[in-house]
C-alpha positions in Angstrom: 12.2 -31.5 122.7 8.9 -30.5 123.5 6.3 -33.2 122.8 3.4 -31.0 122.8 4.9 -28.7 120.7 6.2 -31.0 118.1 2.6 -32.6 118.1 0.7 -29.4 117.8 3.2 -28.4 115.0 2.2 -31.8 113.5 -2.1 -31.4 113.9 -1.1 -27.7 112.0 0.3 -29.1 109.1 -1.9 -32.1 108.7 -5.0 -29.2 108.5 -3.1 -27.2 106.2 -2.8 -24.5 108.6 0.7 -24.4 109.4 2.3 -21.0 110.0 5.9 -21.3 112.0 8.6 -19.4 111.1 11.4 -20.0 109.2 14.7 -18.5 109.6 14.8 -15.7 107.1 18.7 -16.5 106.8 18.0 -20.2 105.6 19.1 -20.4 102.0 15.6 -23.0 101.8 17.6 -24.4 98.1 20.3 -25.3 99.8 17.9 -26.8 103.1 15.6 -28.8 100.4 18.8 -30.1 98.5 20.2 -31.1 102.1 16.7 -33.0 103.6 16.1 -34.5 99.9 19.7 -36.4 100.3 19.5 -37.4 104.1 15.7 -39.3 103.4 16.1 -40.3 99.8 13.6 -37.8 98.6 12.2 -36.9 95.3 10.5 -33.5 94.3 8.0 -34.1 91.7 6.5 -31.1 90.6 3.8 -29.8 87.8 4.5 -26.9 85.5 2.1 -25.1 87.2 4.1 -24.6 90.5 5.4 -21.4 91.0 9.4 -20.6 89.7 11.4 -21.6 92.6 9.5 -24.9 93.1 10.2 -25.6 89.5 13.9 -24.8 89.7 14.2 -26.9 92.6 12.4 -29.9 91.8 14.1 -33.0 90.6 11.2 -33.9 88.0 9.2 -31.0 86.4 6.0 -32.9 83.7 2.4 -32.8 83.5 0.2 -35.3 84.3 1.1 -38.1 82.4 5.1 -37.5 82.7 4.3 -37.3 86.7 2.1 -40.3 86.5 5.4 -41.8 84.9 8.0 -40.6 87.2 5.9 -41.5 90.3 5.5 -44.9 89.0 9.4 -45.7 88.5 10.5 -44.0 91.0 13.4 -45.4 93.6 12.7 -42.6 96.2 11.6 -43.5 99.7 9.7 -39.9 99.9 8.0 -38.9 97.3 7.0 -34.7 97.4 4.4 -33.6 95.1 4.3 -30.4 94.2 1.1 -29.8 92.8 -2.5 -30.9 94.0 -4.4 -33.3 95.8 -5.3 -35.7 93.3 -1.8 -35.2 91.5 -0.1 -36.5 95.1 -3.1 -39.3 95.3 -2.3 -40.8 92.3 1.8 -41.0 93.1 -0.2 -43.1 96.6 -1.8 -44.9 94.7 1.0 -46.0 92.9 3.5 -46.4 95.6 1.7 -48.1 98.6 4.4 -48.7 100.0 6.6 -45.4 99.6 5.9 -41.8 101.9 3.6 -38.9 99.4 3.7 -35.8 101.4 1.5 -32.4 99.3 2.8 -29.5 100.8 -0.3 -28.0 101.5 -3.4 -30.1 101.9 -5.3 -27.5 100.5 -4.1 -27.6 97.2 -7.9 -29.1 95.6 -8.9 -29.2 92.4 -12.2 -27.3 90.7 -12.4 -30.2 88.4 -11.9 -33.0 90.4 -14.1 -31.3 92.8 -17.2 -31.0 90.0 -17.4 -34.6 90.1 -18.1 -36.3 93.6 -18.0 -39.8 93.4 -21.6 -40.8 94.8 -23.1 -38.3 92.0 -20.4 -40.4 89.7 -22.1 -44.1 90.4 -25.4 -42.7 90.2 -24.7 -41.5 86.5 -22.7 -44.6 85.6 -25.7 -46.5 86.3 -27.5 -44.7 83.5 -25.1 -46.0 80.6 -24.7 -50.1 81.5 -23.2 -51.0 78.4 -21.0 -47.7 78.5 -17.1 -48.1 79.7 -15.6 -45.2 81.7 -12.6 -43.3 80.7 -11.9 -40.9 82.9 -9.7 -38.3 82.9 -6.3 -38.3 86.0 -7.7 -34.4 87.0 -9.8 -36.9 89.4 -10.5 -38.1 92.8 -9.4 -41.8 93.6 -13.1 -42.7 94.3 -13.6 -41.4 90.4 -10.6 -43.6 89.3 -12.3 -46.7 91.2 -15.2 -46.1 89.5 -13.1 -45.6 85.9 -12.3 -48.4 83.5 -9.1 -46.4 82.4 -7.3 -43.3 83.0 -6.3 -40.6 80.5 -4.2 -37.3 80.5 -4.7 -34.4 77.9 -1.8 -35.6 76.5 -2.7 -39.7 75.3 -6.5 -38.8 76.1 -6.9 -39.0 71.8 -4.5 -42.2 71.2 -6.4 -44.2 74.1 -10.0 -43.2 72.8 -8.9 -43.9 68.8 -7.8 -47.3 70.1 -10.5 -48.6 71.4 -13.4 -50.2 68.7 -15.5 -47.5 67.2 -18.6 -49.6 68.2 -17.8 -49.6 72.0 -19.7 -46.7 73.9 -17.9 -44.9 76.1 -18.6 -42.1 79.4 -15.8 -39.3 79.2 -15.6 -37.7 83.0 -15.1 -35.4 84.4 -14.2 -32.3 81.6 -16.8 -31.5 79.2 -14.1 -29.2 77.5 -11.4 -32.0 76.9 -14.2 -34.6 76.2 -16.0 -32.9 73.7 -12.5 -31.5 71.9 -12.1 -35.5 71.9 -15.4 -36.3 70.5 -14.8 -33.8 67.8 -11.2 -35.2 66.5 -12.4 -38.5 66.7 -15.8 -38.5 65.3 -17.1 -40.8 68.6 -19.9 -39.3 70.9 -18.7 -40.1 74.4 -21.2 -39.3 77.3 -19.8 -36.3 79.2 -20.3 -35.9 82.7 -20.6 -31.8 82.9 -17.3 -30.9 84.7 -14.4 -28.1 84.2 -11.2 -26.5 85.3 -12.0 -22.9 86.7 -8.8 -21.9 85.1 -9.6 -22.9 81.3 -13.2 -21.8 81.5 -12.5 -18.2 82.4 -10.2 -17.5 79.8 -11.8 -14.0 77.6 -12.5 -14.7 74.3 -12.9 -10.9 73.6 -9.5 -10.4 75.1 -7.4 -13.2 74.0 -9.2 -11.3 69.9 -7.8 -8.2 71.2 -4.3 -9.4 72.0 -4.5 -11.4 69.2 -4.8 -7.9 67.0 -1.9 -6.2 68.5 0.3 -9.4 68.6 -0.9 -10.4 64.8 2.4 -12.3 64.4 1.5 -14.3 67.6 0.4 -17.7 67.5 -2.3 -18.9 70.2 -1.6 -22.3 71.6 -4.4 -23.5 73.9 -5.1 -26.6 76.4 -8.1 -29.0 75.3 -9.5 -27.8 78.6 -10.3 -24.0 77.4 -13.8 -23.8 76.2 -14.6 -24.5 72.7 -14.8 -20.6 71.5 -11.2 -20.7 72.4 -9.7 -23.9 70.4 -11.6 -22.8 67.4 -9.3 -19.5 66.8 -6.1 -21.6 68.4 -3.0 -22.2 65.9 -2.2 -25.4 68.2 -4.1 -27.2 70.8 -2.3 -29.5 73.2 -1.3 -30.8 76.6 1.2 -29.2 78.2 4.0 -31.0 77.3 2.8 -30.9 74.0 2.3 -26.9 74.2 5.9 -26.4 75.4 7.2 -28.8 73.0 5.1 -27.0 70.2 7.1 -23.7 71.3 10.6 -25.2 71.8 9.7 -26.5 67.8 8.3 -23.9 66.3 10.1 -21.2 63.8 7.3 -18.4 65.7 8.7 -15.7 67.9 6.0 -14.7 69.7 3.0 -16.7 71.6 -0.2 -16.2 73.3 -0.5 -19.0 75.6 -4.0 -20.0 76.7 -3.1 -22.2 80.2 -2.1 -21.8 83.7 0.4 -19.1 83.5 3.1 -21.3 85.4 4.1 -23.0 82.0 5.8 -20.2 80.9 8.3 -20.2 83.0 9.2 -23.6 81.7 8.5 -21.8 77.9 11.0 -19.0 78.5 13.7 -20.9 80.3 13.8 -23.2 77.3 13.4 -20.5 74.3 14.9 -17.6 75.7 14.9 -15.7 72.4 11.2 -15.8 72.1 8.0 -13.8 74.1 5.2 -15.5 76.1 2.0 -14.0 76.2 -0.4 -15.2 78.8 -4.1 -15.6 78.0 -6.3 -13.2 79.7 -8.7 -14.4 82.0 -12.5 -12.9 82.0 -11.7 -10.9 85.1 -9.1 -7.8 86.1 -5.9 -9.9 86.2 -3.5 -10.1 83.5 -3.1 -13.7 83.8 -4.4 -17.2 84.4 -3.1 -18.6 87.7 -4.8 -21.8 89.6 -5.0 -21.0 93.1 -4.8 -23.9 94.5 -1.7 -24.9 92.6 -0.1 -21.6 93.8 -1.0 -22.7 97.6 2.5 -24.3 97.4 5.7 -22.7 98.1 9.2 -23.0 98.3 8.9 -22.5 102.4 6.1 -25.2 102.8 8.1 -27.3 100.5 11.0 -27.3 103.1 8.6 -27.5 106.3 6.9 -30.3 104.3 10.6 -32.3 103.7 12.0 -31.3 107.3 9.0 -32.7 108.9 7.5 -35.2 106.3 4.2 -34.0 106.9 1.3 -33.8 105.5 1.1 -37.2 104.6 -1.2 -38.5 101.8 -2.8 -41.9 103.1 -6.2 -44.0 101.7 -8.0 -47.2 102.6 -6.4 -49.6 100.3 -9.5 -51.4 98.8 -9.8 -47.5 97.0 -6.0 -47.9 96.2 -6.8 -51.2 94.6 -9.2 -50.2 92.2 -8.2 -46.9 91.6 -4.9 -48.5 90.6 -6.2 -50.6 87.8 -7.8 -47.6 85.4 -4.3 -46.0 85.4 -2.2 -49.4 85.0 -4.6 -49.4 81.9 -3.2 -46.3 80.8 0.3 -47.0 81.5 0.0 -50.0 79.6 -1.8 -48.5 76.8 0.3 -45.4 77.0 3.5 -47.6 76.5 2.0 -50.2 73.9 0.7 -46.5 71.8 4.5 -45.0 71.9 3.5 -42.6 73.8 6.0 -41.1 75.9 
């Protein structure tokens, strides 16, 4: 073996950068199923990954269900499919267990609209404030957070807490302010959002919605507010594919990162998946830095267990306790 090689291959893929071939012969299912085995791997992948990634994975959830799975989990390598903050918070969880992201890359606009220094300085305005944060965060947000929340238990954790106890809700405005408006509480909202919810055309999704008038639009908290009002359902995820599995509706417009419907279609066949259109020339919604993932840098990612997702483990520490706080509150709610 060539050390230099090997090591060069190495600095590539820790930058993100990696571009060796693979054998186009490989079948890379068969590869992944192979590599999984001989390390005691585990794919853990969000609805927003591509198709193949999906099929391939070993877990498939949003946030919360991830959260869950990466918590539990036996595995001595854990492979998140998804983004940066998604792969921190299966660290964070697992000290002592390998995270490897695919592609280092893969940020997040909402996680990235709220840099931690910026965070503390905000904090310091509200003493008597808690913070509930929201997971689409970096681990310096969750060490600055009193507890975590996903879309899907964000409502349960706020309603359980006393109505007299004030509270800062980062980093999305959109899911915050749905939450303040189901609730009746006015949490602080740091001024954050997903660049894939906010672009969604509210001109175009009224258009579609003519031609497609016995579709029902289903819509993530974290679509601006124009959006929710004319939704038939708003939900996480889960709760949007569960909504469709459920339903007696044929058709749906489906205002989210497009990847979900693949997840929609495998499990209701029978029925048609609209995507939401986006203010620009595409047809649909994708996230591109979930899409930086793929089924080859999934196997280069296994086959050399690199890039590795490490962190100083004061951060760990108290980034850990905000979502122990919602696991515990997420388990003592029912939610699942």
């Amino acid at each position: 073996m060539n050390v230099h090689i090997e090591e060069a291959k190495k600095q590539l893929m820790k930058n993100g950068f990696l571009d060796l071939e693979i054998d186009p012969s490989l079948d890379l299912f068969a590869e992944i199923e192979k590599l999984k085995k001989e390390k005691n791997a585990v794919i853990l992948a969000h609805y927003y990954q591509e198709p193949d990634i999906q099929d391939i994975a070993d877990y498939i959830g949003d946030s919360l269900g991830l959260a869950q799975q990466a918590e539990k989990t036996d595995a001595d390598v854990i492979v998140f499919a998804g983004v940066h903050f998604m792969a921190e918070t299966a660290k964070i969880l697992n000290p002592g267990k390998k995270v490897l992201l695919p592609d280092l890359n893969a940020g997040c606009s909402l996680s990235d609209s709220c840099p931690p220094h910026l965070f503390a300085e905000f904090k310091k305005k509200y003493p008597d404030h808690i913070v509930i944060s929201y997971i689409n965060c970096s681990a310096g947000i969750k060490a600055l957070s009193d507890i975590i929340c996903t879309s899907s238990n964000a409502k349960k954790i706020v309603e359980s807490l006393p109505q007299e106890q004030q509270i800062i809700f980062a980093p999305d405005k959109n899911l915050g302010s749905y939450i303040n408006k189901t609730t009746g509480r006015n949490m602080v909202l740091w001024n954050g959002a997903c660049m894939v919810h906010e672009i969604f055309s509210l001109e175009k999704i009224t258009k579609l919605k003519e031609r497609h008038k016995e579709a029902k639009l289903i819509a993530h908290p974290e679509c601006e507010e124009a959006v929710l009002q004319i939704a038939d359902f708003i939900g996480s995820t889960t709760q949007l594919l569960n909504y469709t599995q459920k339903s007696k509706d044929n058709t749906f417009i489906v205002a989210t990162e497009a990847g979900i419907l693949h997840q929609m279609q495998l499990l209701s066949p029978e029925k048609s998946f609209i995507p939401a259109p986006p203010d620009n020339a595409c047809a649909c919604n994708d996230c591109p830095h979930m899409k930086l993932n793929t089924l080859e840098k999934l196997y280069l990612c296994i086959k050399y267990e690199l890039p590795e997702i490490t962190m100083e483990e004061m951060l760990r520490i108290n980034a850990k306790k905000p979502i122990d706080k919602m696991l515990e509150l997420s388990r003592s709610l029912g939610i699942i």
